[in-house]
Backbone as a ProteinNet text record, in pm:
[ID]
protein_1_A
[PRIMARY]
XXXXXXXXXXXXXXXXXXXXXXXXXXXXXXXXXXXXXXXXXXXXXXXXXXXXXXXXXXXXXXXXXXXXXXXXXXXXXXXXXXXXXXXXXXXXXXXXXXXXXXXXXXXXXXXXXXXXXXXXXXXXXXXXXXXXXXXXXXXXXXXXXXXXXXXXXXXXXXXXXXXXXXXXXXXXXXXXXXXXXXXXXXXXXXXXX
[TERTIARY]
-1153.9	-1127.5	-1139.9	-1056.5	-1070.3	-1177.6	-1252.3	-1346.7	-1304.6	-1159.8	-1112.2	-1104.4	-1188	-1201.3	-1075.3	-1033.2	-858.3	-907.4	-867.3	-912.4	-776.6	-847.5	-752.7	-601.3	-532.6	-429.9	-354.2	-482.3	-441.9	-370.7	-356.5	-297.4	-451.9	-587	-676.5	-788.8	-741	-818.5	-752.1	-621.2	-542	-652	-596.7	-657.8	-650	-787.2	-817.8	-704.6	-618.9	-526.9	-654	-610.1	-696.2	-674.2	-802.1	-773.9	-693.9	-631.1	-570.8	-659.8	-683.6	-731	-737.4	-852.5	-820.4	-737.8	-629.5	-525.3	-570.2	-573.2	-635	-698.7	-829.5	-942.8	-952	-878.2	-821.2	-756.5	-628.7	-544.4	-611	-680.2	-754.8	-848.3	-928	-1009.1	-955	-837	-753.3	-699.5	-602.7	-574.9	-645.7	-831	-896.5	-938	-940.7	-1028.7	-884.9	-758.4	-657.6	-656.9	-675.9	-677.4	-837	-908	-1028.9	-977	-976.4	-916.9	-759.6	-679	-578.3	-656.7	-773	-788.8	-868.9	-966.1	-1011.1	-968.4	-827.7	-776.3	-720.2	-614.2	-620.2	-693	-819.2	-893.3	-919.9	-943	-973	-835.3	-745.2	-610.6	-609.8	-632.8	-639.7	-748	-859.3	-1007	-969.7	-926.8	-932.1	-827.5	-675.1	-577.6	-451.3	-428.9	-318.6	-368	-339.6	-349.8	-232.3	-159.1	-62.8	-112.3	-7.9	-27.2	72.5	90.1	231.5	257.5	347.8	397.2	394.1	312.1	302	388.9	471.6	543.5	616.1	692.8	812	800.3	698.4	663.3	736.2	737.9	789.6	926.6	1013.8	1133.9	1215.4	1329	1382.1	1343.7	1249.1	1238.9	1106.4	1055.6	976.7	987.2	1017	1050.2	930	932.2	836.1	839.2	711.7	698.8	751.1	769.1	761.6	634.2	644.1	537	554.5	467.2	437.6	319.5	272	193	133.1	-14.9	-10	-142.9	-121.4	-185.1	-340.3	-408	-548.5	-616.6	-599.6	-639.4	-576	-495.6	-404	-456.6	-531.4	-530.4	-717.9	-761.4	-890	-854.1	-736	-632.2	-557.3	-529.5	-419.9	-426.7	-414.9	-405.1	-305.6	-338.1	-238.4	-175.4	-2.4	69.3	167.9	227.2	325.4	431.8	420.7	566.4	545.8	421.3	348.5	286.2	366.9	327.9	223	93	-22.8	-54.4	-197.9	-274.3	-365	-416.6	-571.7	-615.3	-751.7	-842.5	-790	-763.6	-704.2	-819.4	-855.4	-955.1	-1067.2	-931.4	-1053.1	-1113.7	-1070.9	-1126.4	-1094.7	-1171	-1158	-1144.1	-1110.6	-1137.9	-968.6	-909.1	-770.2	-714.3	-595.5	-519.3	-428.3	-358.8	-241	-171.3	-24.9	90.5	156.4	172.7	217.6	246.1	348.5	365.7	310	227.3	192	315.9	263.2	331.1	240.2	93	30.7	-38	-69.8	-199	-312	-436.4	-558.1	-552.9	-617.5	-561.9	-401.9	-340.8	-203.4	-223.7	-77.2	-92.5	49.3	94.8	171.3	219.5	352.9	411.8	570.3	565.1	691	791.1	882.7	982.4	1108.7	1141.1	1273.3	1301.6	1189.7	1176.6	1140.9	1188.9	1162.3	1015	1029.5	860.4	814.8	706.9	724.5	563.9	587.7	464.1	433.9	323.4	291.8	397.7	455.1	593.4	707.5	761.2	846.4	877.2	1032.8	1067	1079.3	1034	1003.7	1138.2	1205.7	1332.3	1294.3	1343.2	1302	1417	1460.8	1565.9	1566.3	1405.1	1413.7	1422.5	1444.4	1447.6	1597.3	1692.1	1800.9	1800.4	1902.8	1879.4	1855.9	1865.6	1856.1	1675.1	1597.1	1465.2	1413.5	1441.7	1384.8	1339.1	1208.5	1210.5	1234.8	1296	1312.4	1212.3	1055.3	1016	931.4	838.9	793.2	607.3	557.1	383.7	387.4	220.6	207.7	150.1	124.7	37	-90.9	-110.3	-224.8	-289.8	-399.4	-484.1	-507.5	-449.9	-519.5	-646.3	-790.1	-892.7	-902.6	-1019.7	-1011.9	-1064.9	-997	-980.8	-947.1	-881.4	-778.5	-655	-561.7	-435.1	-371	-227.3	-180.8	-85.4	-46.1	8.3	149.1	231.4	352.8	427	475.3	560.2	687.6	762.9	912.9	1004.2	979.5	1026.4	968.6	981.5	944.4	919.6	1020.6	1018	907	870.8	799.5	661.3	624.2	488.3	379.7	272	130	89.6	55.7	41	-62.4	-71.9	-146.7	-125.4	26.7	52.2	-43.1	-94.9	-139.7	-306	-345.6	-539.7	-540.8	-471.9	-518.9	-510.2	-548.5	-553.1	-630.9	-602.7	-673.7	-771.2	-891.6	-1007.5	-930.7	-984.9	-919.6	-985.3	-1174.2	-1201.9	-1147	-1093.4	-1025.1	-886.5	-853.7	-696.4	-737.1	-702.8	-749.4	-627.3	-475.7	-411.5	-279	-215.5	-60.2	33.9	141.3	208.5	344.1	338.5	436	585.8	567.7	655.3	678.5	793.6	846.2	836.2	771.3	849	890.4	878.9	940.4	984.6	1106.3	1209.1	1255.2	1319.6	1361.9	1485.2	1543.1	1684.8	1636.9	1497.3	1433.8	1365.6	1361.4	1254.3	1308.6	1192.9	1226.6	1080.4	1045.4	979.8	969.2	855.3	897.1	826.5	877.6	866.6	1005.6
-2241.1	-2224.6	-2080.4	-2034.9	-1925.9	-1891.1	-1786.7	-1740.6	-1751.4	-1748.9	-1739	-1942	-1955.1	-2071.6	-2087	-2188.6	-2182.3	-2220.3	-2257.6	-2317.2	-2392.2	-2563.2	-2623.9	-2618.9	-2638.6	-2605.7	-2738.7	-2806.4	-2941.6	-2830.3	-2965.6	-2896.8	-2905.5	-2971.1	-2983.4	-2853.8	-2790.7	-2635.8	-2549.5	-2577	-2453.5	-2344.7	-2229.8	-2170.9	-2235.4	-2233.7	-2304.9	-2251.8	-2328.1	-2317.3	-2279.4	-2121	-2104.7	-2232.6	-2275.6	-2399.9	-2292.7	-2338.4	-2275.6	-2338.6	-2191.2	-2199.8	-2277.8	-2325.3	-2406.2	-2382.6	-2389.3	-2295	-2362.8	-2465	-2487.4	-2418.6	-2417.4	-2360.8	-2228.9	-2185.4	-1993.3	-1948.8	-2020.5	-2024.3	-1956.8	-2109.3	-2131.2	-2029	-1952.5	-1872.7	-1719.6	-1683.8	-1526.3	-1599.2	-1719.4	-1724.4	-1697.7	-1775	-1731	-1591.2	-1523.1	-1410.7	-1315.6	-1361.4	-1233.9	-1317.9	-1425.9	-1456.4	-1414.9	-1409	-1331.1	-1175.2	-1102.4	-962	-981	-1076.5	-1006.5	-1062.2	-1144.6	-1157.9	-1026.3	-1027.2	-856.2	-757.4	-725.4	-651.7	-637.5	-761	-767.7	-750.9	-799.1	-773.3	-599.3	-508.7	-408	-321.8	-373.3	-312.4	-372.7	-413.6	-521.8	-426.6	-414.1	-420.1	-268	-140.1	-52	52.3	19.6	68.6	8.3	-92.3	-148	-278.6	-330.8	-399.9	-452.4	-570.6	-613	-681.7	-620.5	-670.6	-698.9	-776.3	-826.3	-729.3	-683	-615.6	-733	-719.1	-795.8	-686.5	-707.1	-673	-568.4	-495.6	-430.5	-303.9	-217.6	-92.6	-55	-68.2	33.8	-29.6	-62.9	-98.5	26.9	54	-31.5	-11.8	74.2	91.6	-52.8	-97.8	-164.7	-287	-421	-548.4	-624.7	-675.2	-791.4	-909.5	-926.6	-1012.8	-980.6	-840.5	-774.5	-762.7	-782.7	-787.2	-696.5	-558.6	-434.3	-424.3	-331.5	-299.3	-151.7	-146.4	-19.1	72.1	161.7	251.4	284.3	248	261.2	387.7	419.2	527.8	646	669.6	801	926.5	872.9	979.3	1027.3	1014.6	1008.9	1124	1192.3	1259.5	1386.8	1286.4	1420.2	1395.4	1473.6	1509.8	1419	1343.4	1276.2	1412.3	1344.1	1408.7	1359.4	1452.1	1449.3	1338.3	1256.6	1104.4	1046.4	1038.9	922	789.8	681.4	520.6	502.9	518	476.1	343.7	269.4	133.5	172.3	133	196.4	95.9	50.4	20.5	100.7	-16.2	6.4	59.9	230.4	282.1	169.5	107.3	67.1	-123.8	-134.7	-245.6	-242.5	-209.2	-221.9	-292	-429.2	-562.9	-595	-506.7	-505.2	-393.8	-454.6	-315.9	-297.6	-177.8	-99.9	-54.1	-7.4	51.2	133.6	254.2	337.4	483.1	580.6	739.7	829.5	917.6	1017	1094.4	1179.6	1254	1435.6	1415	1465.2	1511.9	1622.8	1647.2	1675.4	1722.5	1751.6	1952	1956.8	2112	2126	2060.8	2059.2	2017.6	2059.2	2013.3	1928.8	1817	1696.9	1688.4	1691.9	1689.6	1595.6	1515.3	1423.5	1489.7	1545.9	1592.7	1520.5	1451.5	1343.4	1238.6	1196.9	1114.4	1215.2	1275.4	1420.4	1468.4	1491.7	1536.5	1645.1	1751.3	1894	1901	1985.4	2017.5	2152.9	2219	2331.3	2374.5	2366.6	2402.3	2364.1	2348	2317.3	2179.5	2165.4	2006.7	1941.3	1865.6	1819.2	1698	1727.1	1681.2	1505.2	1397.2	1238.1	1228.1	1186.3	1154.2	981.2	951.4	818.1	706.3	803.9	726.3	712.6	590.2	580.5	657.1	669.5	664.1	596.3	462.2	327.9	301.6	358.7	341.2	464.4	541	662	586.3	641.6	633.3	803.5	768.5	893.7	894.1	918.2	943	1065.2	1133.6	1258.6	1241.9	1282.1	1261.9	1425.5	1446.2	1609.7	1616.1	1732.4	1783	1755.9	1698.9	1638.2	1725.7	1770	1870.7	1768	1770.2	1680.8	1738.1	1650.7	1691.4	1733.6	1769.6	1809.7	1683.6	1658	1539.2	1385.2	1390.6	1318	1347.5	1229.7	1214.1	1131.8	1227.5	1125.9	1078.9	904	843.7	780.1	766.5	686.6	598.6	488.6	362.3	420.5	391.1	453.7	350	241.7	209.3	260.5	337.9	412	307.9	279	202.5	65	36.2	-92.5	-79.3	50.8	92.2	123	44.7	53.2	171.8	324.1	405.8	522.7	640.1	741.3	811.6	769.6	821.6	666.3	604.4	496.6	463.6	484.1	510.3	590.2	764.8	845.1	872.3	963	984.2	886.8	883.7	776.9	936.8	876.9	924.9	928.7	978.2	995.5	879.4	834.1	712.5	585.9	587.8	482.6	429.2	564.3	479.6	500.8	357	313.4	292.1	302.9	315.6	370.3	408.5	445.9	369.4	310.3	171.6	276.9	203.2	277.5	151.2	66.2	-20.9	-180.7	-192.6	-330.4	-451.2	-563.6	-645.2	-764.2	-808.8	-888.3	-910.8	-906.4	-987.8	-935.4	-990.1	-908	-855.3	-855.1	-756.5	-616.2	-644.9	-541.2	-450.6	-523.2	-437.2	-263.1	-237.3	-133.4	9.9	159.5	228	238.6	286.2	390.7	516.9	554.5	679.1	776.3
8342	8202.4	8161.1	8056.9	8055.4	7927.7	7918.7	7799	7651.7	7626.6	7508.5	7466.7	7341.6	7316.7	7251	7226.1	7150.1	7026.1	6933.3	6790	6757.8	6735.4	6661.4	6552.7	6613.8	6522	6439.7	6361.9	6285.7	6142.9	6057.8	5917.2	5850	5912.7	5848.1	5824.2	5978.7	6031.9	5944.4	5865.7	5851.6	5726.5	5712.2	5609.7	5509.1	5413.4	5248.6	5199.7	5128.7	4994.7	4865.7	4810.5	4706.3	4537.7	4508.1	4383.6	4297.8	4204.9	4109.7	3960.2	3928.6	3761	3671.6	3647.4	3525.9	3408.7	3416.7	3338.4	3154	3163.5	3009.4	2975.5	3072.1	2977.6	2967.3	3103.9	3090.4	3010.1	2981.9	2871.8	2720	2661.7	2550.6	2550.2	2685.8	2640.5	2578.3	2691.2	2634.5	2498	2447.4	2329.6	2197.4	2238.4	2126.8	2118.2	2233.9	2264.5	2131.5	2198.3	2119.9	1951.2	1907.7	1757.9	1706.6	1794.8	1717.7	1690.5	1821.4	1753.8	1666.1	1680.7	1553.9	1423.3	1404.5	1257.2	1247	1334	1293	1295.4	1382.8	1323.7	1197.5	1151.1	1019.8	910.8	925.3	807	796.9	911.4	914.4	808.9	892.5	811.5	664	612.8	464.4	383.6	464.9	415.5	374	491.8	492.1	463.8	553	476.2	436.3	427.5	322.5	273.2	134.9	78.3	-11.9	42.9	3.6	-168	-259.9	-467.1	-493.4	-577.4	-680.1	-787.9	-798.4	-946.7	-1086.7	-1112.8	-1311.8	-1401.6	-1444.3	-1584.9	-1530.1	-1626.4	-1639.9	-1656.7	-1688	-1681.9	-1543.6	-1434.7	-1375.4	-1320.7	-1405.7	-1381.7	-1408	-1321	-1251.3	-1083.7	-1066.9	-911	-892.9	-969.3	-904.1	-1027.6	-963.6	-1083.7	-1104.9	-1197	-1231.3	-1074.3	-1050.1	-951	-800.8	-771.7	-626	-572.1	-434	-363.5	-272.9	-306.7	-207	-162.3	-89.5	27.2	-10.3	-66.4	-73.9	-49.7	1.1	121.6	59.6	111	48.3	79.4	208	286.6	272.3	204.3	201.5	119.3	-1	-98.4	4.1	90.4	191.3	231.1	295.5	381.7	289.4	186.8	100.5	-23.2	-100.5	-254.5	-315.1	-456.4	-492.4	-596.7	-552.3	-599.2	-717	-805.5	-896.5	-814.3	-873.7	-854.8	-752.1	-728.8	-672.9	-737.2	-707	-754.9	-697.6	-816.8	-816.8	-854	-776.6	-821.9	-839.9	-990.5	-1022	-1116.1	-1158.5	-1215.2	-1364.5	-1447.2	-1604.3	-1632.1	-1707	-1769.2	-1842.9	-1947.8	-2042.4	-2030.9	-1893.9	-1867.8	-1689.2	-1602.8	-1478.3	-1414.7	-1461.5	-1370.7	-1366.2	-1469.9	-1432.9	-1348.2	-1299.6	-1260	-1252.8	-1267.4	-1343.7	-1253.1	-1196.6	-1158.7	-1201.1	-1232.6	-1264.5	-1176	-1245.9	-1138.1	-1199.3	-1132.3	-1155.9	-1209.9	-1356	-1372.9	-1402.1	-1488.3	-1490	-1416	-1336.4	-1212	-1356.6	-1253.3	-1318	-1330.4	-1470.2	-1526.9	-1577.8	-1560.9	-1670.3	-1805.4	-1873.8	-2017.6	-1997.5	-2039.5	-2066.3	-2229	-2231.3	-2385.3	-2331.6	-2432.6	-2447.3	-2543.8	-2549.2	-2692	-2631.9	-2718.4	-2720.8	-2550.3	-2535.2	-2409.2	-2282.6	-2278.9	-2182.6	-2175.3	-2076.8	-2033.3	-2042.4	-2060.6	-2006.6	-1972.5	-1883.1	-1778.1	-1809.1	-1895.5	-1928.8	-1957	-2010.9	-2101.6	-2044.6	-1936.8	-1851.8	-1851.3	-1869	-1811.1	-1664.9	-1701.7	-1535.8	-1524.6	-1426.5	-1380.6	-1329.3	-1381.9	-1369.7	-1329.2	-1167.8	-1109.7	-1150.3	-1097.6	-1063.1	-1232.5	-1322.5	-1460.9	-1527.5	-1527.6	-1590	-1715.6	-1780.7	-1920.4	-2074.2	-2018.5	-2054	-2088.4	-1983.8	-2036.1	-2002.7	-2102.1	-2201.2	-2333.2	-2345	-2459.2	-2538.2	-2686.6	-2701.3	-2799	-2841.2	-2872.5	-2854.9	-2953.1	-2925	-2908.6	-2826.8	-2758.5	-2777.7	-2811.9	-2829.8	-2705	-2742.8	-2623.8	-2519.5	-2447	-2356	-2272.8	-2282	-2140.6	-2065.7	-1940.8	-1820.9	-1779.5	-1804.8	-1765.2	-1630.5	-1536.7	-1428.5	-1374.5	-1214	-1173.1	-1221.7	-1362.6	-1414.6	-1435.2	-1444.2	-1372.2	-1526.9	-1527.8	-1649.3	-1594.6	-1616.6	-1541.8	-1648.5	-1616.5	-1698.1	-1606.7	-1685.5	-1586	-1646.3	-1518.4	-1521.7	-1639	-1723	-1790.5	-1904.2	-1972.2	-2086.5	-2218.4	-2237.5	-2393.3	-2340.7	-2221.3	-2239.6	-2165.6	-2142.4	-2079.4	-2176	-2065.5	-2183.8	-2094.9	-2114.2	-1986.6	-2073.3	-2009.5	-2076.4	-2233	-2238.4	-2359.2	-2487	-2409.2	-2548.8	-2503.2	-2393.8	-2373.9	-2296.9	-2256.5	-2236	-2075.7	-1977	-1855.8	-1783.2	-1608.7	-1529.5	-1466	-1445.1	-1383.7	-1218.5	-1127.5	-973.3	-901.6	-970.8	-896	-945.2	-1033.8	-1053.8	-967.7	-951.5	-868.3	-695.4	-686.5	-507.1	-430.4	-438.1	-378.5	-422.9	-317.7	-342.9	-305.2	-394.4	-343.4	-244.8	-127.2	-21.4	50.8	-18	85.9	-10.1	-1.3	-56.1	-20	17.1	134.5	73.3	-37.9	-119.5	-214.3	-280.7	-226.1	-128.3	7.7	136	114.2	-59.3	-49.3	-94.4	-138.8	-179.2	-132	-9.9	143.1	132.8	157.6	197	177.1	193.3	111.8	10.4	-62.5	-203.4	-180	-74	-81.1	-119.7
[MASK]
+++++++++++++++++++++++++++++++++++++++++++++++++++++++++++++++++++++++++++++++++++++++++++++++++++++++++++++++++++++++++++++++++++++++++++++++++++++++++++++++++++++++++++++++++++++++++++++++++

């Protein structure tokens, strides 16, 4: 006989077939593992920088309608300076538990004057692309000092806005976001930037 022992060659000797995974319970575990992080991610994005609001009323018609649903950037003004014709969301001055939509038109240290619907910015007219002529109002507002770090705000529908020209400038902690994006109605999708 020779030294080399032979080894069985049944189908019973053959190499172990590896078991295969409990695929349910593997499954179910990556599924919950990724719906735990997308709700936390979501909430992080919600909590921290966007917060999807409905437009209430007609002040800023016609770029933004009664009952649109935008998306708007919480985190931005953290980063950069709010600017002249930027659609602000802020905490209504004289009752905070509401809140208001409107564009910057005033920065902080300007003076703000209305003469025949028209705006003027320390004496200067300030050019309103985004305002038809249909909602002008043509009335006359005197002169306004924008305090320092208040913001005078107006809704692009003139004749039907409750805005700075009727309780005065928004404080800077008051407004918590900048509305950036449309998504409903979906003919309406789109930026507002």
């Amino acid at each position: 006989m020779s030294d080399i022992e032979q080894w069985p060659t049944t189908s019973a000797d053959a190499l172990p077939v590896p078991r295969k995974p409990a695929w349910g319970l593997f499954n179910t575990r990556f599924w919950l593992r990724d719906l735990i992080l997308s709700i936390l991610l979501a909430f992080i994005v919600i909590v921290f920088l966007y917060q999807p609001v409905q437009v209430e009323g007609t002040s800023m018609m016609p770029r933004l309608e009664n009952h649109e649903r935008i998306f708007i950037n919480k985190f931005v003004y953290r980063l950069e300076p709010i600017q002249r014709g930027d659609i602000v969301v802020f905490w209504y001055p004289l009752d905070p538990s509401k809140s208001y939509i409107k564009r910057v038109i005033g920065l902080p240290d300007e003076t703000v004057a209305i003469r025949e619907g028209r705006v003027y910015i320390n004496g200067r007219p300030l050019l309103e692309r985004y305002i038809p002529p249909g909602y002008l109002d043509h009335e006359d507002y005197p002169p306004t000092a924008v305090p320092p770090e208040h913001f005078f705000v107006l809704g692009d529908h003139r004749i039907s806005s409750n805005d700075s020209r009727v309780w005065g400038t928004v404080d800077r902690k008051y407004i918590y976001g900048k509305a950036v994006f449309v998504y409903w109605p979906f003919n309406q999708l789109g930026s507002l930037e």
